[in-house]
N, C-alpha and C positions, 0 to 999 in steps of 0.2 A: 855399728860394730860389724866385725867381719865375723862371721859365726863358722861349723865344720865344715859346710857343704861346698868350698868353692872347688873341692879336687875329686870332686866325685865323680863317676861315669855317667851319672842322671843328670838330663839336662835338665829334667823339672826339679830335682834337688837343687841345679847351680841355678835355676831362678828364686830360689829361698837365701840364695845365699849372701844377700847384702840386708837381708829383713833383721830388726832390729832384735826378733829371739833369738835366745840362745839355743838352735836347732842341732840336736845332732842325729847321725846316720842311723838306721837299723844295726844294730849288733852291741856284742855282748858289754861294751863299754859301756854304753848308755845306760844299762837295766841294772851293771854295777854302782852305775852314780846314782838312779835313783834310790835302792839299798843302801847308799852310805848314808844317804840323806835322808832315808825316811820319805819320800814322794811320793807321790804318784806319777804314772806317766802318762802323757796326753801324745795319743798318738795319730798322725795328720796324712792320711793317706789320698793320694789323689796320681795327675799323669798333666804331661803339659800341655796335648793341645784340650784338656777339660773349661770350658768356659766360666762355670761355676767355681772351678777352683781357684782362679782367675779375679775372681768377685773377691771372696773371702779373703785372700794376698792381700787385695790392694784394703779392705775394709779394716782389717784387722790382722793379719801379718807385720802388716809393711806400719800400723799404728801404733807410735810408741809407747802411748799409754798400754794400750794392750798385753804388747808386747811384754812390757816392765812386770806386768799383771802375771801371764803365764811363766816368765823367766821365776816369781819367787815362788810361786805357787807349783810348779811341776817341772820334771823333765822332759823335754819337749822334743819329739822325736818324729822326720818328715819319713815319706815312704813312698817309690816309687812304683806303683803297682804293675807297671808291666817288667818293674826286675825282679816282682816279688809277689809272684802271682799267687806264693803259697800264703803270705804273710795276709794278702788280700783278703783269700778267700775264709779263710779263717776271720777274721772281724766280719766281713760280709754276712757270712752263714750266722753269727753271733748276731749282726743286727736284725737279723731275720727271724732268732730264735726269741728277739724281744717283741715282736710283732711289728717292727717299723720297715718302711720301705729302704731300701738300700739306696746306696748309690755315691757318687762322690763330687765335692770333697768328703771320703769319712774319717768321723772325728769318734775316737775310741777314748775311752779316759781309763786308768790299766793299775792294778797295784804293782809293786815294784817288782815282781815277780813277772810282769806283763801279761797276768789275767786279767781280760776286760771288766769293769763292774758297772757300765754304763754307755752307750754307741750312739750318737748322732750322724747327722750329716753336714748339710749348710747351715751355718748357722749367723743371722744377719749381726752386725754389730749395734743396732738399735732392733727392740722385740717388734718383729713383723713377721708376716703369712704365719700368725698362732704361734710361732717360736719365740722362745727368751732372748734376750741378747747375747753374741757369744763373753760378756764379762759377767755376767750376772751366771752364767752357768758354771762358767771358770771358779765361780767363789761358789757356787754348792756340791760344784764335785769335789773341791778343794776341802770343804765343811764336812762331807760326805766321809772322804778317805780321813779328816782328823779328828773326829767329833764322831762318827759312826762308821768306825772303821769294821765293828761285827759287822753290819750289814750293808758293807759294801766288798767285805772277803759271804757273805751268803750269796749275793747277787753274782761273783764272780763263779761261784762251785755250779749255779743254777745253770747257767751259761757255758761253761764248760762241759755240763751236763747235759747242756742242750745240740753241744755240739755233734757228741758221743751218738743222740737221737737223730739229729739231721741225716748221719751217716747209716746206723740201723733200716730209718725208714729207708734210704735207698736198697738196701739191700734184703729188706723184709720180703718173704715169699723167696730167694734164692733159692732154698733146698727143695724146694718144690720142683724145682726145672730137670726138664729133661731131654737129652737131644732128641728123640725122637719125635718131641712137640715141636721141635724147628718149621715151619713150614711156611708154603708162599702165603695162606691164608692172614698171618699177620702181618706182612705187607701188605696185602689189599686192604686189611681194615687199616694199618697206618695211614694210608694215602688217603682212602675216603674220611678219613680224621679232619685230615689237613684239608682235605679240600672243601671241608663242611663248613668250617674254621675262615676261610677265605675272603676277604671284600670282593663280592661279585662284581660290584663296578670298576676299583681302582686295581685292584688285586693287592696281593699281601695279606699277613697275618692279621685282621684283626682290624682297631680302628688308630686315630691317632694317640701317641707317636706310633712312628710306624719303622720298621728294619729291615735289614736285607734276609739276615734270618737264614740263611744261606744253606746248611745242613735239612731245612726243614723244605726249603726250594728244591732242594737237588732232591729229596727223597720222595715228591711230589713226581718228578720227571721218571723217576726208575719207578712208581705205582703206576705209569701210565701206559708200560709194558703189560699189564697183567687183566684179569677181568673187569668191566667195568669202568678202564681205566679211561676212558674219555673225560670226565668229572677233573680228574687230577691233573693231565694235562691242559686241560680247559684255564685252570688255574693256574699251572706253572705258564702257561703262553702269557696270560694277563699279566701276570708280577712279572716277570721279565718284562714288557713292553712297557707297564708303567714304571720302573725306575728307567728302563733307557730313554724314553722321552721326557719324563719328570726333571723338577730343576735337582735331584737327590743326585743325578749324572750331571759333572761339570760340561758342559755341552762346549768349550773351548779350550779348554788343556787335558782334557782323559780324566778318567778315573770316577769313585763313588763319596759323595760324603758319607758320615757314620748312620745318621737317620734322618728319616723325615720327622715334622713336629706335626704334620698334617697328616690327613689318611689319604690325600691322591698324590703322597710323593713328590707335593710342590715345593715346599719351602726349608730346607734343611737344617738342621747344625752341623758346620759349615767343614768341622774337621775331616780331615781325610784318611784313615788306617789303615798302615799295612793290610791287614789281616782279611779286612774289609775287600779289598784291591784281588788278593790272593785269590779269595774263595769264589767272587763271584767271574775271574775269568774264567772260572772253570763250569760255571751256571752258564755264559754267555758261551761256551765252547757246545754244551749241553744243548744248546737252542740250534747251533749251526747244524749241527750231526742230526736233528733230529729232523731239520728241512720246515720250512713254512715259509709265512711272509716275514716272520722277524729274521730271517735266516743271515738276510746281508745287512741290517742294522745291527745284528748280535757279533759281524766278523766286525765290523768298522769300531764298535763298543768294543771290542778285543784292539785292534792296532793303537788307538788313542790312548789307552789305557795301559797298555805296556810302554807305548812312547812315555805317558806319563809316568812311569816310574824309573824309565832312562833318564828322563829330563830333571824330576824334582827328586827324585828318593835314593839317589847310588850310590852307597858310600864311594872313597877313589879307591879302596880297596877289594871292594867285588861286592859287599852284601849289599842290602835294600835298607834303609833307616828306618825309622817306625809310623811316623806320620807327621803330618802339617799342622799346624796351629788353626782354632775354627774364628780368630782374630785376627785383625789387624790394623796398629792405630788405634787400639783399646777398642776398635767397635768388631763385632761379631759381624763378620760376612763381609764386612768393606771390600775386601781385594774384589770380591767375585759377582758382587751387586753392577747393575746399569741406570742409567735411566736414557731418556731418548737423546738429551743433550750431548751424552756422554758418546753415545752411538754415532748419531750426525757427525762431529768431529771429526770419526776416525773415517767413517765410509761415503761420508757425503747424502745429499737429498737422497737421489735416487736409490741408492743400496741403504741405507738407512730403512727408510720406506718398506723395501725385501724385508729386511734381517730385521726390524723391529715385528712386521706380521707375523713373520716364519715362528720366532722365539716370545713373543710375548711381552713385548718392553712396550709400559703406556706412562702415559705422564703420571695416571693414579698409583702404579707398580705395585706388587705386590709384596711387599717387604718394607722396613723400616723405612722413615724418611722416603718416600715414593721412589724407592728403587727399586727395580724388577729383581728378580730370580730367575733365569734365563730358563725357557724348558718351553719344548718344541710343542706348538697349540696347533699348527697345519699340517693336515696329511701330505704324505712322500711323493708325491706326483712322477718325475721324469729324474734321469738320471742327469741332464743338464743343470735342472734346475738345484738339484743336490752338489752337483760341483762349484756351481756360483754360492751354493750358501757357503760350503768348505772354503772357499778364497776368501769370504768374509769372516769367517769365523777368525781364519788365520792372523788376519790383521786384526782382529780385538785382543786376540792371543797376544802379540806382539804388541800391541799396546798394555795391555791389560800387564804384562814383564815390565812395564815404568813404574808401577806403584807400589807402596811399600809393601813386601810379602809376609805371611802371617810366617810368624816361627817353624822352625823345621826340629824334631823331636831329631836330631842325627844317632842315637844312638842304636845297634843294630841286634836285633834280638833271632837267638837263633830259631826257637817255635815259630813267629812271626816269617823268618825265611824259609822256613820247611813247608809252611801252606803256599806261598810266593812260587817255589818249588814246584809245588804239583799245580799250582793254578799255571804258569806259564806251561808246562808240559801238557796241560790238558788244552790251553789254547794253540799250541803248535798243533796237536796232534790234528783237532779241528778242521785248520784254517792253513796250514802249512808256513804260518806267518813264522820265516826265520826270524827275525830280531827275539820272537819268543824265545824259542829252541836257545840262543844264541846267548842269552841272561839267562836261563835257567842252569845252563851250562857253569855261567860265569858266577851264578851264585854255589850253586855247587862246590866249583874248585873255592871258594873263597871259604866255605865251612871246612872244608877238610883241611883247606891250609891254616885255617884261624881255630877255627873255635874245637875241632874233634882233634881229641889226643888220646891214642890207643883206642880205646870203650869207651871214653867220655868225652860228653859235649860242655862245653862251657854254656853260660847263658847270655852273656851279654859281653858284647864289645864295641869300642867306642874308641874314636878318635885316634887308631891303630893300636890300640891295646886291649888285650883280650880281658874281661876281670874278672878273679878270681872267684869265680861261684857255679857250682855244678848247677847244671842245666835241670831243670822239673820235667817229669811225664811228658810235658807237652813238648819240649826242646828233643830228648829222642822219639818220640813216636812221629810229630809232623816230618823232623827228619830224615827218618827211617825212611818211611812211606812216601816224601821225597823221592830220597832216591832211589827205592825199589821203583818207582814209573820214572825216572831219568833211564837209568838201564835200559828197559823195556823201550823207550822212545831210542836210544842211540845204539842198542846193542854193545855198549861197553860194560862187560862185567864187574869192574871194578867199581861202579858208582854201587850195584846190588851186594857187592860183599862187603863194603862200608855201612850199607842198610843195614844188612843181616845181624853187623857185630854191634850196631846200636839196638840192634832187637833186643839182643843177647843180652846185652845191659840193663834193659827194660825190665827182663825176666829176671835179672839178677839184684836189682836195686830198688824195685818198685810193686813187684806182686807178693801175695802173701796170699797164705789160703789159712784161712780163720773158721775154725766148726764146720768144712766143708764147704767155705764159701769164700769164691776169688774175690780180692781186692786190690784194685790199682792205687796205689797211694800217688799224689801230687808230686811229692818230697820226698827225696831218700832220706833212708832214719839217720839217726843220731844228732840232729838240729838239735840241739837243746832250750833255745829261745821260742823255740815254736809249742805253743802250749796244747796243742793238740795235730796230730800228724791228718791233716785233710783226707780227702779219698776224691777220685777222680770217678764223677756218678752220672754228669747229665750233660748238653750242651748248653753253651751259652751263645755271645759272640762269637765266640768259636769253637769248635765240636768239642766234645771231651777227649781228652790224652788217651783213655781209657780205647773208647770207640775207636779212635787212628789207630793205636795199637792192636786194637783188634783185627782190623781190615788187614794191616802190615802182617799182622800174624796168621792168616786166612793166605795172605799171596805166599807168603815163604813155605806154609805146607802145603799148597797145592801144588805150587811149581819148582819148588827146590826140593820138597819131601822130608820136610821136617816135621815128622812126624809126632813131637814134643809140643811144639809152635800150634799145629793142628787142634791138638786136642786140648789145652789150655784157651782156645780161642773158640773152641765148640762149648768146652766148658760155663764161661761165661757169657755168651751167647742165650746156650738154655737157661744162666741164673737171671739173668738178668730182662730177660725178656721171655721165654717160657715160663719161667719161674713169678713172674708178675702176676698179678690179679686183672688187670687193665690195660691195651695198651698205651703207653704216655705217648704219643708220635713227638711232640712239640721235644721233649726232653729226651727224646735217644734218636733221634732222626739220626746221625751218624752213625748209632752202632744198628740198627737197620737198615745201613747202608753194607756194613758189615756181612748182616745174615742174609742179605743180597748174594752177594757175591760169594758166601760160605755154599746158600742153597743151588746158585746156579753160577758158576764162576765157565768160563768159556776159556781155555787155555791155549791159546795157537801159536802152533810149529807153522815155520815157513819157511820151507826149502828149496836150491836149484835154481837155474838162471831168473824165475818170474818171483823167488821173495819180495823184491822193493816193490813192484807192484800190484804185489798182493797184501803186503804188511800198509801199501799206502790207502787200498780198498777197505782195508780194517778200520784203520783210522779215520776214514771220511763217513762211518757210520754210528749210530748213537749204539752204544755195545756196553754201558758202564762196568759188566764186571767182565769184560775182554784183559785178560792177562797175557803178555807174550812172553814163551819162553824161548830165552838163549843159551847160552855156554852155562848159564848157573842152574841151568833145568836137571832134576833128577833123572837118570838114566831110561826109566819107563816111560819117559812122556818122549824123550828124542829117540828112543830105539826104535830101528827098523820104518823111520819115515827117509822116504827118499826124494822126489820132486814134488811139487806142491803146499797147500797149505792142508791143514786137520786140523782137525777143531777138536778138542778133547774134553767132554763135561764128566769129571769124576776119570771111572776109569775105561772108559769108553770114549772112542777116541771115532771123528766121523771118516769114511774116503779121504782120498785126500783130489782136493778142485784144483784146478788150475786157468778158472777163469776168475778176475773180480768179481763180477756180477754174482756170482756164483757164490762164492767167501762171503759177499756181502750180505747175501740172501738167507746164509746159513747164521750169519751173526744178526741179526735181528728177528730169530721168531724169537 
């Protein structure tokens, strides 16, 4: 049977859509057929390049008995969680609130009303690792909602109620905060958090699986500005160098997998994400600036990695797609596994020999069926010898382009472009690598032409058409904060006043002050399907909307003088983080990155013949809360400067220099 999803803009949707259920879309049709029928609804939440999700499809999706099972038993409803991050987060938070671990595929089972009264995750099609089978569950949630339907409408009030709590606890201790607790002292205890936290040998959060963590990396590097802060940096240097030489980095086409499964960053799940790509050019931009020995492995991790998302991620329309599949050939990792035979072939005895030492490829391999995981096991020696491995890499590349490629998620999310955004800006500024500057640019023009119309951003577009659904928190504020640092890198104003009036949106569609306390909602109101309006409270994979927004709202009053922007951004600053009892670093690293740049934000004017290069001296040093203003600068920050640069912290503004060395000395105490 052809079921709804084959017209859908999710390309994980149009992979359900020759499955033998009767699968339909998120929205409000669905939740009226299960009402007319008295169902319940089973709702099947996952993304494409998900391995796991991958599993369950082919066990039970794609099984018709199954299949047959969930069509009489429920309305059966797929969901693509990066169009529907609201929709996500909400069952997520639910299966959290039942004490189980989250994760996907998640399987929600919903009264017709679409209140959860029950959440799983994978579920095998025979009962294994302590699970039921997924048909033997299908018949007692189905028993559940007809047979005990009180108490599975109690379980759904419980849950709903638990959600209500989820969002309290984040906000408990709020009214307590005060600006004037703002201070540097809770970035030094954030960083010595993280850095306590740390694998001393491999680096990174923690032990296996293991992540890039990205927010929690950056906030390590701005603690290592401050007292103490050797420890932090200590840390951020190790987690940088271990993913750049781990196989977590594809060490022949660019770019990061999602995680590592091990704790030294060897062996991945193989997928590849926007999001992932975004944040850490801008860790690896953070390494350059900051000088050491990873300095010129951290520029070379910058050019591969932008090639890579020229080469595999463009739409032809300007944005960036979402990501790779961690498949290929039904096996997980195939495309990007070796073994020695595979090697030999392409490069012969001799370079074989090299490039198997250099990378790690043995007959035993480290990976399924004895195939390696490619990841650099020999120190850098000469710059020779690094251009011979580069000629070899090349040609595995080139080889390694014959075999079947794992799926490409093409669909293009505007959040996911707006980190893209500032990671490319952040590695141009670095490295001065045009092609950066160059797509950043290009992504740019592609939002404004596609997806923002007036004050709104769409969320998702696909295959030259934009679809209809207002973008979430994260869709303006990565945006936003986008291009408020496009502006600043090109001096064109017009990228910061398309910032600004997505700010403005932000402020108008998504904040709400409740008993004296800010709150970012996920989702503008009035969804009616959404059985609880989310709040945007912590980092995950990717910072909180909340935190970007905040930062975005931090630069627009310091350097434009919006002075509204300011003080809603001071506001929930002190709730949210003076107002705590504890600092969490792990869960607000972004909006700490925030009161970084609230408590010391460095604002430079550069004027007169030597601007380019004195704005080029700015950028070639680690500065993270360096703001540049231009044309969009409030009147007191450009009056009365004339040749030179100034540096302006608050409202105190330094000489003005006119040597590099100088600027650069001034932006790094």
């Amino acid at each position: 049977m052809r079921n709804r999803l084959a017209n859908e803009s999710s390309p994980y949707l149009r992979q359900h859509a020759d499955n033998p259920v009767d699968w339909w879309p998120w929205g409000e049709a669905a939740f009226a057929e299960a009402k007319r029928l008295d169902k319940p609804v089973f709702v099947s939440i996952g993304y494409a390049a998900c391995h796991w999700c991958h599993v369950m499809a082919h066990e039970s999706f794609e099984d018709a008995a199954t299949a047959k099972l969930m069509n009489e038993l429920f309305v059966c409803v797929k969901v693509d969680r990066e169009e529907r991050p609201d929709v996500d987060t909400i069952f997520m938070n639910a299966i959290m609130v039942m004490g189980e671990g989250g994760g996907w595929p998640l399987s929600a089972f919903c009264l017709p009303d679409g209140r959860p009264y029950y959440l799983g995750t994978y579920y095998p099609a025979q009962p294994r690792f302590g699970r039921p089978s997924f048909s033997d569950l299908l018949r007692a949630m189905s028993d559940a909602f007809r047979k005990r339907r009180a108490d599975a409408e109690d379980n759904a009030l419980a849950l709903i109620d638990g959600l209500a709590r989820v969002d309290e606890h984040y906000r408990r201790g709020a009214l307590g905060g005060e600006v004037g607790k703002l201070d540097q002292a809770l970035l030094v205890a954030a960083g010595k958090q993280l850095a306590e936290r740390c694998d001393p040998k491999h680096g990174g959060m923690g032990g296996a699986p293991k992540f890039p963590s990205s927010s929690s990396h950056d906030l390590l590097a701005r603690a290592s500005r401050f007292s103490f802060g050797e420890a932090a940096r200590e840390a951020f240097d190790k987690w940088a160098r271990g993913m750049a030489e781990g196989g977590i980095y594809d060490h022949l086409g660019g770019g990061f997998a999602r995680y590592s499964v091990d704790a030294q960053w060897l062996v991945p799940h193989f997928e590849k994400m926007l999001y992932d790509q975004a944040q850490l050019l801008g860790i690896y931009a953070s390494v350059v600036q900051m000088g050491g020995p990873l300095a010129s492995r951290a520029a070379q991790v910058i050019d591969e990695t932008v090639a890579f998302l020229g080469r595999e991620l463009s739409d032809p329309a300007g944005g960036l797609w979402s990501s790779l599949d961690a498949d290929s050939e039904g096996e997980e990792g195939k495309f990007y596994v070796w073994t020695p035979d595979e090697v030999l072939a392409v490069l012969g005895p001799a370079n074989a020999l090299v490039f198997d030492a250099a990378y790690g490829v043995t007959e035993a391999g480290n990976f399924e069926h004895a195939t390696t995981v490619l990841s650099r096991v020999t120190p850098r020696i000469s710059p020779a010898e690094e251009e011979h491995l580069a000629e070899l890499r090349g040609k595995l590349l080139a080889a390694r382009g014959k075999r079947v490629r794992p799926g490409t998620d093409d669909k293009v999310l505007a959040a996911w472009n707006g980190l893209a955004l500032s990671g490319l800006v952040a590695a141009w500024r670095a490295t001065q690598h045009a092609p950066a500057l160059a797509m950043a640019q290009r992504v740019a023009a592609f939002l404004r032409g596609h997806m923002v119309q007036g004050d709104r951003i769409a969320r998702v577009f696909h295959e030259g058409k934009t679809k209809e659904l207002d973008g979430t928190l994260d869709d303006y504020a990565f945006c936003a904060q986008g291009l408020l640092e496009l502006a600043e890198a090109t001096g064109d104003p017009a990228w910061w006043h398309l910032g600004a009036r997505l700010l403005g949106a932000v402020r108008a569609r998504f904040v709400e002050e409740r008993d004296g306390v800010v709150i970012f909602y996920m989702a503008p109101a009035g969804d009616a399907l959404l059985v609880h309006r989310p709040e945007s409270h912590h980092d995950g994979a990717i910072p909180s909307g909340a935190a970007i927004a905040t930062q975005a709202l931090v630069r627009l009053g310091l350097v434009a003088g919006d002075a509204e922007a300011l003080v809603l951004a001071e506001k929930y600053l002190a709730q949210r983080i003076a107002g705590t009892t504890g600092v969490n670093a792990w869960a607000t690293s972004a909006l700490m990155a925030a009161l970084d740049l609230y408590l010391h934000s460095k604002v430079l004017v550069a004027v007169g013949p030597q601007r380019d290069a004195l704005l080029a001296a700015a950028r070639n040093v680690y500065a993270p809360t360096l703001c540049i203003a231009g044309a969009w600068a409030q009147p007191s920050v450009l009056d009365g400067k004339t040749a030179g640069a100034y540096v302006c912290t608050g409202p105190v503004c330094s000489p003005p220099v006119s040597e590099p060395a100088a600027l650069a000395a001034l932006l790094v105490r």
